[in-house]
C-alpha atoms as an extended CHARMM CRD file, in Angstrom:
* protein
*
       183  EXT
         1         1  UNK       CA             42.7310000000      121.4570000000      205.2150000000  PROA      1               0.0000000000
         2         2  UNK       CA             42.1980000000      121.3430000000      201.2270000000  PROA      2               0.0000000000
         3         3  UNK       CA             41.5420000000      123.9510000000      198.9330000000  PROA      3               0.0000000000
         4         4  UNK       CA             40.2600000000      124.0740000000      195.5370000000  PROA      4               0.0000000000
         5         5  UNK       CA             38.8270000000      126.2370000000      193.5330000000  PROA      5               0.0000000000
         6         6  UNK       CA             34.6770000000      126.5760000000      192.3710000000  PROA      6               0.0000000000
         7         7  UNK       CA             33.6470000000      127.5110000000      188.9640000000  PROA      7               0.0000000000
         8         8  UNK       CA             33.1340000000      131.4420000000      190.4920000000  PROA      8               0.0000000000
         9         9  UNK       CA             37.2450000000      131.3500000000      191.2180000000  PROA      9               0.0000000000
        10        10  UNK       CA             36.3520000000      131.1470000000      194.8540000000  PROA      10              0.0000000000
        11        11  UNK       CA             37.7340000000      128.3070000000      197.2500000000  PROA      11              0.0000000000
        12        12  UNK       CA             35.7530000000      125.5080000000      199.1290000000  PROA      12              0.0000000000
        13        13  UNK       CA             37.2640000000      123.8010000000      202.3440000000  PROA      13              0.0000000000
        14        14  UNK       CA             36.6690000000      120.0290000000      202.7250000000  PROA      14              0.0000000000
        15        15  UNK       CA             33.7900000000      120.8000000000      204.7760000000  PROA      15              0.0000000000
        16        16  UNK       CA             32.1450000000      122.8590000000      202.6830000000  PROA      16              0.0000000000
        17        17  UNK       CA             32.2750000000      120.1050000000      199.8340000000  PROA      17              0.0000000000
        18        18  UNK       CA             30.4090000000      117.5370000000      201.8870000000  PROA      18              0.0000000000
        19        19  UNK       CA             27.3110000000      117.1020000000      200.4260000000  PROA      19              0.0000000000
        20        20  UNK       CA             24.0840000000      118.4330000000      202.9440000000  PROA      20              0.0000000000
        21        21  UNK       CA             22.3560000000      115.4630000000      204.6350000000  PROA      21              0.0000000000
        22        22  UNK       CA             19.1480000000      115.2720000000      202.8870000000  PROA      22              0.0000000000
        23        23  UNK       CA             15.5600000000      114.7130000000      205.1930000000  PROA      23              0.0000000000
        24        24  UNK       CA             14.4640000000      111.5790000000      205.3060000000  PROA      24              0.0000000000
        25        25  UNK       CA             10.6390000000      111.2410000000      203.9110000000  PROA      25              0.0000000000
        26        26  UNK       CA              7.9540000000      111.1100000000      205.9770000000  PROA      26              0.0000000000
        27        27  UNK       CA              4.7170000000      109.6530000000      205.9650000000  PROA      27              0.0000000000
        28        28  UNK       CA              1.8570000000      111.3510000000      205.7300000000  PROA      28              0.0000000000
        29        29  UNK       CA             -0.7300000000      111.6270000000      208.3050000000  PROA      29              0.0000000000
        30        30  UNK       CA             -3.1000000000      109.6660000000      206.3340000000  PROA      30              0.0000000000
        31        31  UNK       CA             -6.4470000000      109.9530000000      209.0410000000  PROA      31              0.0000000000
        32        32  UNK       CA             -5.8360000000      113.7730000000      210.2300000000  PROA      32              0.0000000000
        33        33  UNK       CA             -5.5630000000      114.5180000000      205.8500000000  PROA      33              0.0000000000
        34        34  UNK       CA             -9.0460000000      112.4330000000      205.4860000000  PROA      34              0.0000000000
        35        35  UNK       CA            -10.6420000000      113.9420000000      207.9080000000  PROA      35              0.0000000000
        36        36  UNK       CA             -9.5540000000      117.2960000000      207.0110000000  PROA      36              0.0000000000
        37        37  UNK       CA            -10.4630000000      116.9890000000      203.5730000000  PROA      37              0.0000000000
        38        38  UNK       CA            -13.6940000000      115.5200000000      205.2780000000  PROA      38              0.0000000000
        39        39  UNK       CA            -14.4950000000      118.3400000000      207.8340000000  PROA      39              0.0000000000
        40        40  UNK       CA            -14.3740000000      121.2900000000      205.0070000000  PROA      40              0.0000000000
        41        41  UNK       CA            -16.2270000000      119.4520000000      202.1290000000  PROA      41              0.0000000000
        42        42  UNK       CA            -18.9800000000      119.2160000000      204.9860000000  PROA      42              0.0000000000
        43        43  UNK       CA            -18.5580000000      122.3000000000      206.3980000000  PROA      43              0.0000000000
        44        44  UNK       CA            -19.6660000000      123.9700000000      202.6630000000  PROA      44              0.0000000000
        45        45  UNK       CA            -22.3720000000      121.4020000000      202.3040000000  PROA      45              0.0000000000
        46        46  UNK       CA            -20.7620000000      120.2520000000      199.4330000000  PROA      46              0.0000000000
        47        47  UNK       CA            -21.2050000000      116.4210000000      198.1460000000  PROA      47              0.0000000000
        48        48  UNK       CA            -17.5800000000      114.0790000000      197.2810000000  PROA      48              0.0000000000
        49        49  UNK       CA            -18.3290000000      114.8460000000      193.7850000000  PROA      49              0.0000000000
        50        50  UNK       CA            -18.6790000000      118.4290000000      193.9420000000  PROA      50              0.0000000000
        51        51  UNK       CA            -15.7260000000      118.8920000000      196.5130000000  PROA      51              0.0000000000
        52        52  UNK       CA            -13.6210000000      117.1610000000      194.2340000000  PROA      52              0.0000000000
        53        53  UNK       CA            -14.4720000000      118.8110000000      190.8690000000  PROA      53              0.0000000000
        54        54  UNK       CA            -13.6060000000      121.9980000000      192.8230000000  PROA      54              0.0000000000
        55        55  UNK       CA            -10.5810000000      120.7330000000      193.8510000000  PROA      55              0.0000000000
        56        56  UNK       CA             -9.8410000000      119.1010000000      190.7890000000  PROA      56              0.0000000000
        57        57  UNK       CA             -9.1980000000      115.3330000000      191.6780000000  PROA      57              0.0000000000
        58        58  UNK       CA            -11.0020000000      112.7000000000      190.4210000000  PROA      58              0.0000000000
        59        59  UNK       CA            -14.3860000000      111.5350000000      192.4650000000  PROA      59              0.0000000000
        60        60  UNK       CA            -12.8980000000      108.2290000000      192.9420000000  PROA      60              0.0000000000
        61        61  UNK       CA             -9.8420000000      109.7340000000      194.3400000000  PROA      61              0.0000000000
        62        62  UNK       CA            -11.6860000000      111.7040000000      196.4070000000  PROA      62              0.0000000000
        63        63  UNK       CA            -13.7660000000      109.0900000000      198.0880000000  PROA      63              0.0000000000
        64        64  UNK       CA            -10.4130000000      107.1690000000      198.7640000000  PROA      64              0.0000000000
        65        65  UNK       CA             -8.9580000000      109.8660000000      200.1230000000  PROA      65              0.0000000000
        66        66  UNK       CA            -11.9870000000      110.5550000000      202.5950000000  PROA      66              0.0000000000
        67        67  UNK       CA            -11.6750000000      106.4830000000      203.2440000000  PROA      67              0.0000000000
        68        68  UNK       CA             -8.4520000000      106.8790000000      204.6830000000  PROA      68              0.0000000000
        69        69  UNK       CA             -6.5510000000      105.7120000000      201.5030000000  PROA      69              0.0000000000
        70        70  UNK       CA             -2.9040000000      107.7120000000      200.4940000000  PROA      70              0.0000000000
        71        71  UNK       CA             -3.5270000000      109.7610000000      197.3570000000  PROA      71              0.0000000000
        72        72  UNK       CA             -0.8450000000      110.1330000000      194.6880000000  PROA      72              0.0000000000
        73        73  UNK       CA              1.7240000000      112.8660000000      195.2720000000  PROA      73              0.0000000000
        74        74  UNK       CA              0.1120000000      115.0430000000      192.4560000000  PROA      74              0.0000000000
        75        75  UNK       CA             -3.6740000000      114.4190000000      194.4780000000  PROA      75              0.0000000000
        76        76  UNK       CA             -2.0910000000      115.0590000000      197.4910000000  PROA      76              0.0000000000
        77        77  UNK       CA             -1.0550000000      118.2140000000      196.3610000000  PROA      77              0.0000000000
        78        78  UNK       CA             -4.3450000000      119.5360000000      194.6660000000  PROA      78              0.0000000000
        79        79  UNK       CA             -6.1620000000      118.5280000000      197.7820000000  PROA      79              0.0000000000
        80        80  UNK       CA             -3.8870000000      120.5370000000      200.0660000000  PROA      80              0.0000000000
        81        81  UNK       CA             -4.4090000000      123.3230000000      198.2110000000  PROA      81              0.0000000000
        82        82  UNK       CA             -8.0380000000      122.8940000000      197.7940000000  PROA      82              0.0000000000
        83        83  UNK       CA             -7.7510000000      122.6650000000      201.7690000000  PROA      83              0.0000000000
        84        84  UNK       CA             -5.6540000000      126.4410000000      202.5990000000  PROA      84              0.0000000000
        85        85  UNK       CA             -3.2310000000      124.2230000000      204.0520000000  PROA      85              0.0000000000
        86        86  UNK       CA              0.5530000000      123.4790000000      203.6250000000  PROA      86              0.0000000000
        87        87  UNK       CA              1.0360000000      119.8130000000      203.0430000000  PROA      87              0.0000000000
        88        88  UNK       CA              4.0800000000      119.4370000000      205.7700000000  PROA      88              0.0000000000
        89        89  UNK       CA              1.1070000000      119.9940000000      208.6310000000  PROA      89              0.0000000000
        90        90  UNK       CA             -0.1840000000      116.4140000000      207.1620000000  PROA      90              0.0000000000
        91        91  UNK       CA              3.8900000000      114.7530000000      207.6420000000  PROA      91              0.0000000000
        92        92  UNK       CA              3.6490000000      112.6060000000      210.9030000000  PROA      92              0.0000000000
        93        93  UNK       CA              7.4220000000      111.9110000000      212.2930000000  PROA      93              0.0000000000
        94        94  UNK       CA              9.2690000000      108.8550000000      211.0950000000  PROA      94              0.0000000000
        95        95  UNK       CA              8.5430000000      105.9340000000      213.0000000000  PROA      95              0.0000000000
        96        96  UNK       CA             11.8130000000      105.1630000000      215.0700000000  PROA      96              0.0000000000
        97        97  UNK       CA             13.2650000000      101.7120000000      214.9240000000  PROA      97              0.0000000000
        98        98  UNK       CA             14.2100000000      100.5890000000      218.4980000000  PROA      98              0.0000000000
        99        99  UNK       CA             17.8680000000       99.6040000000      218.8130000000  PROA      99              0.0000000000
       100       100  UNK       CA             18.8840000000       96.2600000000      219.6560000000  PROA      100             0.0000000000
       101       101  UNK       CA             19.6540000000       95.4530000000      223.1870000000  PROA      101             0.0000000000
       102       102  UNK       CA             22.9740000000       94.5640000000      222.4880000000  PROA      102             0.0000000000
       103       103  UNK       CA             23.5030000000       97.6710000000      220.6020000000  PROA      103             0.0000000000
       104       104  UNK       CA             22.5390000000      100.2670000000      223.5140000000  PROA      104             0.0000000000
       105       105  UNK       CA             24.8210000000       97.9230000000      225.8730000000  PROA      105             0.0000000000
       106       106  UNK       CA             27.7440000000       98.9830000000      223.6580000000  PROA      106             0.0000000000
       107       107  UNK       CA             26.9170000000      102.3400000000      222.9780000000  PROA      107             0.0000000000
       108       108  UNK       CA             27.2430000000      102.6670000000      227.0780000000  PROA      108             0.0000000000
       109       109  UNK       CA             30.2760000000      100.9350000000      226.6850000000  PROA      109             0.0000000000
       110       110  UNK       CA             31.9140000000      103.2160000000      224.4210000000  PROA      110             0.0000000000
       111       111  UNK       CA             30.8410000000      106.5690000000      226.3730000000  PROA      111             0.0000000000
       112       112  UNK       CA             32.4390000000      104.9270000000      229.4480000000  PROA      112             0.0000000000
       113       113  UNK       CA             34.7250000000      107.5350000000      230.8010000000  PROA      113             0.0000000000
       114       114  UNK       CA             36.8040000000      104.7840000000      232.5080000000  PROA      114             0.0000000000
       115       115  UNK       CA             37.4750000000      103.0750000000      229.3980000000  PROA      115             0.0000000000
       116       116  UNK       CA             40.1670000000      103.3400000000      226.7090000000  PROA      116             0.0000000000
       117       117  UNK       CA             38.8260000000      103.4880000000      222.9420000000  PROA      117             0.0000000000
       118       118  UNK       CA             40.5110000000      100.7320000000      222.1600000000  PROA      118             0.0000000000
       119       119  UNK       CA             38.9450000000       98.7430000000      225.4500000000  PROA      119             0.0000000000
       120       120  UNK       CA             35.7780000000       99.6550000000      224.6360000000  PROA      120             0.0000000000
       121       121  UNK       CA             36.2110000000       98.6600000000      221.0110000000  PROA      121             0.0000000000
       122       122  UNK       CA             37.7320000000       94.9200000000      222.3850000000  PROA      122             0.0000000000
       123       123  UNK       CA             34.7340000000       94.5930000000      224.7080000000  PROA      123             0.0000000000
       124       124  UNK       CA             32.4230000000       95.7840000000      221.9280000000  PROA      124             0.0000000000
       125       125  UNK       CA             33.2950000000       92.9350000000      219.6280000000  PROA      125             0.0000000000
       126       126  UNK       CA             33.1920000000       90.2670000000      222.0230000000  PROA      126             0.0000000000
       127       127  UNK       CA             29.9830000000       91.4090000000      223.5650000000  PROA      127             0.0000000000
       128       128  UNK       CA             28.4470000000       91.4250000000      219.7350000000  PROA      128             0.0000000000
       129       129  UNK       CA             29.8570000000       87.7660000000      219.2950000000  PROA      129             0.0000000000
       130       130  UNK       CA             28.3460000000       86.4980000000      222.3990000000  PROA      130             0.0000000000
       131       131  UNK       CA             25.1400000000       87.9680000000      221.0340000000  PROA      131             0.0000000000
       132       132  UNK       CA             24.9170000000       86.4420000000      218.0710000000  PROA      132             0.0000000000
       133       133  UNK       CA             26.1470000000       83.3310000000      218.8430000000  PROA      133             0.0000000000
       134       134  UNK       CA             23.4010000000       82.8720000000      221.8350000000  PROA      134             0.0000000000
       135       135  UNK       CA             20.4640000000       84.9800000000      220.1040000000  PROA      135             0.0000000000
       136       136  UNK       CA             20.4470000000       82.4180000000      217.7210000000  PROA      136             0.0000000000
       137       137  UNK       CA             19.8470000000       79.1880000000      219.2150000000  PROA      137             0.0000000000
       138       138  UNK       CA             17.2730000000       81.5330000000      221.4540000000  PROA      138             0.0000000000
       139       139  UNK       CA             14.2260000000       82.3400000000      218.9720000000  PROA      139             0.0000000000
       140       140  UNK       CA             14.4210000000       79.5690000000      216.3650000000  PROA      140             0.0000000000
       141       141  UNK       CA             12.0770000000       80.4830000000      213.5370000000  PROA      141             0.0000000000
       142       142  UNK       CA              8.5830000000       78.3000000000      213.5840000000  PROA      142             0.0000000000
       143       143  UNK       CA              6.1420000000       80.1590000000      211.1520000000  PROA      143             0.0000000000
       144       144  UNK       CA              4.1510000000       77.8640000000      209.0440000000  PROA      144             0.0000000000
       145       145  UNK       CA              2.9030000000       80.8810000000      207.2060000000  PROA      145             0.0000000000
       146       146  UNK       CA              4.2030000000       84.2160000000      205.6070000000  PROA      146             0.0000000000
       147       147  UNK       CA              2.0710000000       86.6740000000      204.1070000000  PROA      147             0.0000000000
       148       148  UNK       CA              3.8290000000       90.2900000000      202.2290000000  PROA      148             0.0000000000
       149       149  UNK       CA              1.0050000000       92.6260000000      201.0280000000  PROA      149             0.0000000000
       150       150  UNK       CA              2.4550000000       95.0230000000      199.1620000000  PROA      150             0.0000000000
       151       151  UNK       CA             -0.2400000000       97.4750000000      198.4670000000  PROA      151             0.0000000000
       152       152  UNK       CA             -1.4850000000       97.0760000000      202.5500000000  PROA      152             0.0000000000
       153       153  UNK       CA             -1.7130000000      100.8150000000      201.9030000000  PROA      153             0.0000000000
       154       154  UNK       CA             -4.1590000000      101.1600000000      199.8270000000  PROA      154             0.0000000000
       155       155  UNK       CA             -6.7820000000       98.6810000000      201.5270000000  PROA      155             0.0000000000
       156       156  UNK       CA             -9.4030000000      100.1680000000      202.5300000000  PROA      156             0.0000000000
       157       157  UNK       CA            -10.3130000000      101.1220000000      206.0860000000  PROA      157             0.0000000000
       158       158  UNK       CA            -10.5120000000       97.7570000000      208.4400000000  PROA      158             0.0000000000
       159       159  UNK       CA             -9.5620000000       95.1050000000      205.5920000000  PROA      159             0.0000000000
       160       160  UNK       CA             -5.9310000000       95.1460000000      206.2540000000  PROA      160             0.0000000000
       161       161  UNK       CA             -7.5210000000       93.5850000000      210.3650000000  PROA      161             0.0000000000
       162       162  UNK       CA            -10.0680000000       91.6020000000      208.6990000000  PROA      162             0.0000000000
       163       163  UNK       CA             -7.6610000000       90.1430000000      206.6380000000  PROA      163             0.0000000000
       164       164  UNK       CA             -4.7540000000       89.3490000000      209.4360000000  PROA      164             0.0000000000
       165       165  UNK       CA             -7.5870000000       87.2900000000      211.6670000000  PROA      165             0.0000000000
       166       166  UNK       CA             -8.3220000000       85.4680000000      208.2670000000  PROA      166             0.0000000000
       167       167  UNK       CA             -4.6490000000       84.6010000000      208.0480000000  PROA      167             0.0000000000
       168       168  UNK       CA             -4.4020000000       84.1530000000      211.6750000000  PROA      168             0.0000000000
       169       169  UNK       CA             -7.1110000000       81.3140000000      211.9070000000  PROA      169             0.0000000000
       170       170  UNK       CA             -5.3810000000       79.7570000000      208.4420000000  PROA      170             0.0000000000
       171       171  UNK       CA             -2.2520000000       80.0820000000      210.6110000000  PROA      171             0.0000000000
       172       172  UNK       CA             -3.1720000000       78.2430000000      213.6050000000  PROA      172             0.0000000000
       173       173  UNK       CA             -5.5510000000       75.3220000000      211.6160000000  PROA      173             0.0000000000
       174       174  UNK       CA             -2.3180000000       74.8150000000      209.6840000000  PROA      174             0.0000000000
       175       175  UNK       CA              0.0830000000       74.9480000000      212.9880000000  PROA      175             0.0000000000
       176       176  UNK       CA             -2.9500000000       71.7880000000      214.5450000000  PROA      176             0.0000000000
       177       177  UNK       CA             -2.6960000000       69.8320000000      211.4590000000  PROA      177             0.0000000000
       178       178  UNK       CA              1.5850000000       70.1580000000      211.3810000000  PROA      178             0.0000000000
       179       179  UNK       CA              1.3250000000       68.7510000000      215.1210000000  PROA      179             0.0000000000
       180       180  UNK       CA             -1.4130000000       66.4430000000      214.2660000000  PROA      180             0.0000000000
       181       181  UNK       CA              0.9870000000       65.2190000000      211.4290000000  PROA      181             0.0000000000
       182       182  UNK       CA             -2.0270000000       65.1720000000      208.8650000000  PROA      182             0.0000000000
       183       183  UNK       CA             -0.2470000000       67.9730000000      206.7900000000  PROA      183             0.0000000000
């Protein structure tokens, strides 16, 4: 182990100079917020207007906030206090992304009592080759149409659907017309 010495004279270990793992941000509970901020505006009979000139956000805010909408960090921060509550009760959990298949096969692999590291690391690779040589020829891509939206999070309420059947029926008039061969 490594010593060396802090500004204070006293020593730090290698593990000690590791820096901490910082959280991972997590999104905010967007419906439970707007209908909190909902519930007590009502619940003192007060109007968006009112509720937000005593919370000291903008009306517009406000009303975007009540609509579902994310409000800036600064908003978010007014309104939680406007609301007696601490802001990490609004944090949902980080959606998970599921591991591959292929992955969770070799993780098994690895924690295989039977196996030698180096076995498992040999079996590992050629498992991951065979996947990726025979995923691919598997799922060849067909889409006609991609769509980003980039502010999808600030849409109101319902448009980001609407809009997704819109591009949906564009999607499948375009698919007819590519097998038609008129496009």
């Amino acid at each position: 182990m490594v010593d060396d010495q802090t500004a204070t004279g006293t020593s730090r270990t290698d593990s000690e100079r590791e820096e901490p793992e910082r959280p991972r941000p997590q999104p905010i509970d967007l419906a439970g917020f707007a209908a909190a901020v909902r519930e007590r505006r009502t619940s003192q009979q007060l109007s968006q207007r009112q509720a937000a000139a005593e919370a000291g956000v903008s009306f517009s805010t406000w009303s975007r906030v009540e609509a579902g909408s994310q409000p800036d960090l600064a908003s978010f921060g007014l309104l939680c206090a406007w609301l007696r509550i601490p802001a990490a009760s609004f944090f949902s959990s980080t959606p998970t992304r599921e591991t591959p298949g292929v992955e969770r096969a070799i993780s098994h692999l690895q924690a295989d009592p039977h196996l030698s590291p180096g076995a498992a690391r040999t079996i590992s690779g050629v498992l991951r080759e065979m996947y990726q040589a025979l995923a691919v020829q598997l799922s060849p891509r067909t889409d006609v149409v991609a769509c980003h939206l980039r502010a999808a999070s600030s849409l109101r309420p319902g448009v980001p659907e609407r809009l997704a059947g819109v591009l949906r029926d564009i999607h499948q008039e375009l698919e007819r017309q590519v097998e038609a061969g008129t496009l």
